[in-house]
N, C-alpha and C positions, 0 to 999 in steps of 0.2 A: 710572612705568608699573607698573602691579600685574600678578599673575596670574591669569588667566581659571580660572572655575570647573575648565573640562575639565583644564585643566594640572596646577592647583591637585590635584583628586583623583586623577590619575596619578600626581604627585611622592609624594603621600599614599600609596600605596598600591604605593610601593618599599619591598624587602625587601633594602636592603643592612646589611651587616655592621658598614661602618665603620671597619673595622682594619685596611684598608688604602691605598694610594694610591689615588686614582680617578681614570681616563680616561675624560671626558666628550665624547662624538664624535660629528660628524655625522655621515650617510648617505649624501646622495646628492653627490657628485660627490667623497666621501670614502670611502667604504666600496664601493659600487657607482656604475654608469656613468649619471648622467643623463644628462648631453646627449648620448651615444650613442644613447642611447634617444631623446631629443626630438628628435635629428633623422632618425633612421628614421620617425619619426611623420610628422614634418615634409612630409619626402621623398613618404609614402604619401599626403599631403591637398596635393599642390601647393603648399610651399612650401619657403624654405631659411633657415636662420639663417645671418646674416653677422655674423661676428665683430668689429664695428667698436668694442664699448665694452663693460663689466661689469655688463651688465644683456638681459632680454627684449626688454622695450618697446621697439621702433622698430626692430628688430633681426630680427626673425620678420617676411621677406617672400613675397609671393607668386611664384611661379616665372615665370608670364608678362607678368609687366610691372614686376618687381625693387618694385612698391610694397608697404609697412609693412601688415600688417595689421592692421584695430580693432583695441580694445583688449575688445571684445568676441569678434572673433574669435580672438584671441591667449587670451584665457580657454578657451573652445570644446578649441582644440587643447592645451591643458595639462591640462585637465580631460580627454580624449578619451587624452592620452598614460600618464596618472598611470590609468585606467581597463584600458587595452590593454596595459601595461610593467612596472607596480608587479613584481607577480610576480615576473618573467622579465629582470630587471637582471643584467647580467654585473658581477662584483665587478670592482674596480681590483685590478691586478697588485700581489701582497704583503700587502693590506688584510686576509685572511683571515689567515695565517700568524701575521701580526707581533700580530695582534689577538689569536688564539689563547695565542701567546710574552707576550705582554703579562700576560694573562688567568690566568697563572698567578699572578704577582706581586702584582695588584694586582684592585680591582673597575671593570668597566667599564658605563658607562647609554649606548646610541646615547638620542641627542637629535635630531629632525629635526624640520621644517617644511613635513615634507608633510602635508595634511589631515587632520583626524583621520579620515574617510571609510575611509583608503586605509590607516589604521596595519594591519588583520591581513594587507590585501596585502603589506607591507614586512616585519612579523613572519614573514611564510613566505618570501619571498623569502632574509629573512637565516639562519634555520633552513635553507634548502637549501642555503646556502653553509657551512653548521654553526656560525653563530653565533647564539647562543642566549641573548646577553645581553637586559637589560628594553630595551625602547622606549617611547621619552615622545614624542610628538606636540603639539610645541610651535606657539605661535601668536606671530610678531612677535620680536622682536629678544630674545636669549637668555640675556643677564644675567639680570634677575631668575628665570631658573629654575634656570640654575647657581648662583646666591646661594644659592637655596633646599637645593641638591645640598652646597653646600660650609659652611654656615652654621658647621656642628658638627664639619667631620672636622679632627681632627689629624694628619692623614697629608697629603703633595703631591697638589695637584689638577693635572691638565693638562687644557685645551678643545681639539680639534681639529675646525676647521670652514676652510671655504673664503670664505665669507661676508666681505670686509671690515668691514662693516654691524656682523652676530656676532660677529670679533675685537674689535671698537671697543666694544661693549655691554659683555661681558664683562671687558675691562680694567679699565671704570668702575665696573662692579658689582663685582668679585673682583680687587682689584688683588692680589691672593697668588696666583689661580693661575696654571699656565705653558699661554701660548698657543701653538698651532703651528697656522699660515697655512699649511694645504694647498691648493697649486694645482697640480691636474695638468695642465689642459689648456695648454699654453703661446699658444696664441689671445688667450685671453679673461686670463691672468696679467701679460701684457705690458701692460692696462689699468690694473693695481694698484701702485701706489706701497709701498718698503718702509711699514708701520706699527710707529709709537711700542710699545714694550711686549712684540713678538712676539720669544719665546724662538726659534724656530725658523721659519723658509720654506721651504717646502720643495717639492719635486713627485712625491714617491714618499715610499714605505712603508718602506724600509732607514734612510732619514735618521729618519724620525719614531722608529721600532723603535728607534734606538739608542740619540738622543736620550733616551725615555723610560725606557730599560733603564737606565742611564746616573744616571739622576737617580733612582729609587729604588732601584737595587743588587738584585742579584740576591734579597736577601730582604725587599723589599718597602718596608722602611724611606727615608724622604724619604733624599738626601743632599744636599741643600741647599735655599734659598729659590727 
């Protein structure tokens, strides 16, 4: 899988340093609250997600008659939620702090998959929670753009993403860096199987926080593979 031009000239057109560790992390149901958000959405267009498996499709139904909506429709309301919410996401409890604590040590890039449309929504969103790192608006499964992140650095890379899909990508493309499987919602976590490779599982920001303090030491330096 390559990278699409748009990615391609976001990754282009970061201004990191280098010289230190990098936390490469996703957004939404890691940093702030998506599905809190998509199902107040939900809730205001007549429908409810049922937590039966790790995924949308087939899962987003209607309220009066418990049936799946298209997959047309199910587009509609993601596009209708990602339009009305981007903004206005409440962060995951500790996700600011530990990102901040983090942020002193080392360089961090949020990497997300939401559309590139909606990245200056997401860039203000995370500026009001006062984080101000770069945002890359990735497309499709997240290896090859963390490859691209980690090609060169001599320092500990860590990916944090909730994604099975993205842990799995990422393993294959960057088996040196360290993954951590954040899952907060315990719903939709209980559908995920531990995976091959993941330094850390986790469902909160204290574990991740420590974890990655831990492994490049207080002055930023790797202290292990």
């Amino acid at each position: 899988m390559e990278l699409g031009d748009s990615v391609r000239r976001q990754l282009d057109g970061l201004d990191l340093a280098g010289d230190k560790p990098l936390i490469i992390c996703d957004v939404d149901e890691v940093v702030v609250h998506f599905i809190q958000s998509l199902e107040a959405h939900l809730e205001a267009n007549g429908c409810w997600l049922e937590p039966s498996s790790f995924a949308l499709n087939g899962n987003v139904r209607h309220k009066h008659n418990d049936e799946p909506v298209s997959g047309t429709k199910l587009g509609e309301l993601l596009f209708g939620c990602f339009d009305a919410r981007t903004r206005v996401m409440d962060a995951i409890d500790g996700a600011v702090d530990a990102l901040l604590e983090l942020g002193r040590h080392t360089e961090i890039v949020m990497l997300t998959n939401l559309p590139e449309d909606y990245l200056d929504d997401m860039v203000e969103n995370l500026r009001g929670h006062g984080l101000t790192y770069p945002v890359v608006a990735n497309s499709g499964h997240k290896g090859p753009a963390v490859k691209v992140l980690t090609d060169d650095l001599a320092h500990a890379a860590v990916f944090i993403d909730d994604s099975p899909n993205n842990i799995k990508s990422v393993g294959e493309w960057c088996p040196e860096t360290h993954l951590i499987h954040f899952l907060p919602d315990q719903r939709f976590a209980r559908h995920v199987p531990p995976m091959d490779g993941v330094a850390l599982r986790t469902d909160n920001w204290t574990d991740a926080r420590d974890y990655i303090s831990t492994l490049v030491g207080s002055s930023g330096a790797p202290e292990g593979p």
